[in-house]
TORBASE-143685 format. One record per residue (C-alpha): residue in three letters; x, y, z. Coordinates in nm, 3 decimals. Example, Ala and Ser with C-alpha at 12.3 -4.5 7.8 and 13.67 -1.06 7.14 Angstrom:
<rs>
+------+---------+---------+---------+
: type :    east :   north :      up :
+------+---------+---------+---------+
:  ALA :   1.230 :  -0.450 :   0.780 :
:  SER :   1.367 :  -0.106 :   0.714 :
+------+---------+---------+---------+
</rs>
This chain:
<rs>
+------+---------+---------+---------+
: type :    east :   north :      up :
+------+---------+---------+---------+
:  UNK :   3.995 :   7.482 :  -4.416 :
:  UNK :   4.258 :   7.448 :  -4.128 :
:  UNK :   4.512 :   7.188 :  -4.154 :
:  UNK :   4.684 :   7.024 :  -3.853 :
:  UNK :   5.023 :   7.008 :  -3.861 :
:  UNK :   5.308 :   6.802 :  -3.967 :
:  UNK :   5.324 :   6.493 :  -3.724 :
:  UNK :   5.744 :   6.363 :  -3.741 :
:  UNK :   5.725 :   6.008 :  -3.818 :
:  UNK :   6.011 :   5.966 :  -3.534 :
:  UNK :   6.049 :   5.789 :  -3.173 :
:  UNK :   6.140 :   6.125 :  -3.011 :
:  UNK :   5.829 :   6.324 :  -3.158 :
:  UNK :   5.623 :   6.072 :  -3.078 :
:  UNK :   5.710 :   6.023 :  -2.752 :
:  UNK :   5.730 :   6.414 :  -2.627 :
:  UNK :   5.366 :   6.398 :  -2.792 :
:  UNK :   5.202 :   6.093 :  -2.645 :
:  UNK :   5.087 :   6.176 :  -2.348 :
:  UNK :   4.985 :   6.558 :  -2.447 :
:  UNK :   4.560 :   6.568 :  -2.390 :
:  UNK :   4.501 :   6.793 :  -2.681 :
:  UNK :   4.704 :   6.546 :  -2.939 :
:  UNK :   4.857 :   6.232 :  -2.774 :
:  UNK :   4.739 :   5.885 :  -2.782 :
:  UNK :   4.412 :   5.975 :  -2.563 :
:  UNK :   4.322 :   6.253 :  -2.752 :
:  UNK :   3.940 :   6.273 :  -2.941 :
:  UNK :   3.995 :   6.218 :  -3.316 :
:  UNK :   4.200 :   6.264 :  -3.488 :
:  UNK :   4.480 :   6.139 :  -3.219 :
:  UNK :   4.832 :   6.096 :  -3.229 :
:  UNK :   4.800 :   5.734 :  -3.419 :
:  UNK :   4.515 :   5.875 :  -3.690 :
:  UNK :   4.758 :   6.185 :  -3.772 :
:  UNK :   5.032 :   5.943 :  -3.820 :
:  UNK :   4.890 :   5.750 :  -4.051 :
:  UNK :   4.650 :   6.022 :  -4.234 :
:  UNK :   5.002 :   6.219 :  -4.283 :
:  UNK :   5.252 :   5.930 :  -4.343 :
:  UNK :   5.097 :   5.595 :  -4.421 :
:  UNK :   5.040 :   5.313 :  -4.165 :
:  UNK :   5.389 :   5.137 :  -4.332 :
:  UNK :   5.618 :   5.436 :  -4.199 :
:  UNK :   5.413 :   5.525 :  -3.904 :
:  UNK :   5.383 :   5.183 :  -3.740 :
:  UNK :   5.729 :   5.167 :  -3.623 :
:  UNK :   5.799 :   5.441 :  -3.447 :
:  UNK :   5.471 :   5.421 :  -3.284 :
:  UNK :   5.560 :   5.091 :  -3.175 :
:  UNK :   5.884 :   5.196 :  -3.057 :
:  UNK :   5.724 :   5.458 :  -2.875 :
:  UNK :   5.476 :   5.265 :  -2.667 :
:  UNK :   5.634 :   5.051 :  -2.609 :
:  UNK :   5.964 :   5.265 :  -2.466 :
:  UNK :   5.662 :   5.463 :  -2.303 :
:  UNK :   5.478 :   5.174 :  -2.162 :
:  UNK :   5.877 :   5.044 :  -1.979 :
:  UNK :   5.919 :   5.373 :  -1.862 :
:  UNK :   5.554 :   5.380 :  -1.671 :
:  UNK :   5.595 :   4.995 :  -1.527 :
:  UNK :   5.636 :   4.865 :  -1.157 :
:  UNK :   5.948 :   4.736 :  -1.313 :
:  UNK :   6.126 :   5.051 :  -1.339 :
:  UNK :   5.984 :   5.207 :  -1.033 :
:  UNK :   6.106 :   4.923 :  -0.785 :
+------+---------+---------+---------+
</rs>
């Protein structure tokens, strides 16, 4: 059976993955979020992810293009 792989539980991987089609956060299952927490646990994966999207979503606002 094929395995996906390893998803780092960091900002940095997370981020360079999030907005990838084939695995980022709009992906079909299992997404970015679901191989975070199938691989690491919703306790270690929750922060980064939050510090991602969020970091993501500053980055993409009318605030930082103006």
């Amino acid at each position: 059976m094929t395995h996906l792989p390893l998803v780092p539980a960091d900002q940095d991987s997370i981020l360079a993955r999030l907005n990838d089609p084939v695995e980022g956060d709009k992906a079909p299952f299992p997404d970015l979020w679901d191989q975070l927490c199938a691989q690491h646990g919703y306790d270690v994966a929750v922060k980064p992810w939050n510090n991602a999207t969020t970091y993501s979503d500053y980055l993409n606002s009318e605030e930082v293009d103006a």
